[in-house]
N, C-alpha and C positions, 0 to 999 in steps of 0.2 A: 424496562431493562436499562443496565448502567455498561460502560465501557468497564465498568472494574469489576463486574458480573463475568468478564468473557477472560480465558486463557489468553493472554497476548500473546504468547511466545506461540502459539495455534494460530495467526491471523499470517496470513499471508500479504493481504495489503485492505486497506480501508477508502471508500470510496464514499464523496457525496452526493444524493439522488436527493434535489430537492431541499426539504429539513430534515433529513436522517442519513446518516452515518453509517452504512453497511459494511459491517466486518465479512470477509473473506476469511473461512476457516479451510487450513489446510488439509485435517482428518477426513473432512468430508468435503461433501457441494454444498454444506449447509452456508447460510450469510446469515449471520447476525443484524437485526434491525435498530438503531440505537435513535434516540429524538437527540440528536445535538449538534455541535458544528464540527468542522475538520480544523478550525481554529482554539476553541477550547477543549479540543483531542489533542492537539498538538504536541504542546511537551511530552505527557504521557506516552503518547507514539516514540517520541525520538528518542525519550532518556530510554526505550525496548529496542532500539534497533532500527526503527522507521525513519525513513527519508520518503523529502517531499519531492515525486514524480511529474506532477502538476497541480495547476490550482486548486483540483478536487481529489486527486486520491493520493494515497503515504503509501509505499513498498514495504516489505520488509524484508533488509536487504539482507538477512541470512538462508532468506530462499532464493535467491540472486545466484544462477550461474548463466556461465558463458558472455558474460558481457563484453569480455575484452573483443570474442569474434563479432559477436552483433556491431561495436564500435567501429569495426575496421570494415566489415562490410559496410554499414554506412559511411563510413570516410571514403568507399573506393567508388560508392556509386555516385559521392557528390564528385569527384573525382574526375569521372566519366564524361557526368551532364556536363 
């Protein structure tokens, strides 16, 4: 299987386990298994929507809500400490 085998605008975020590329499909629980890196997914990811969350998995950030409170929760708890 290829990354351009899979709906992208269906992936919710893609992650790397090892040497495979597990797509995150939003329809279902299903993951996609793909042999390849999160660096030759890359462009493909982001020209669809996808931002890099950390050094192993991409988002996509049209299933992104509420960040702005998650943000400020975490700003009030460094806040605190």
């Amino acid at each position: 299987m290829q990354i351009s085998d899979v709906n992208i605008n269906e992936v919710e975020y893609a992650e790397v386990r090892g040497h495979y590329l597990y797509l995150k499909m939003r329809t279902n629980s299903y993951e996609y298994k793909v042999r390849t890196s999160l660096k030759e997914s890359y462009t493909l990811l982001e020209m669809n929507g996808f931002t890099l969350a950390n050094k192993s998995t991409m988002i996509n950030l049209k299933y992104i809500k509420n960040i702005l409170i998650l943000c400020i929760l975490i700003y009030v708890v460094i806040l605190i400490k």
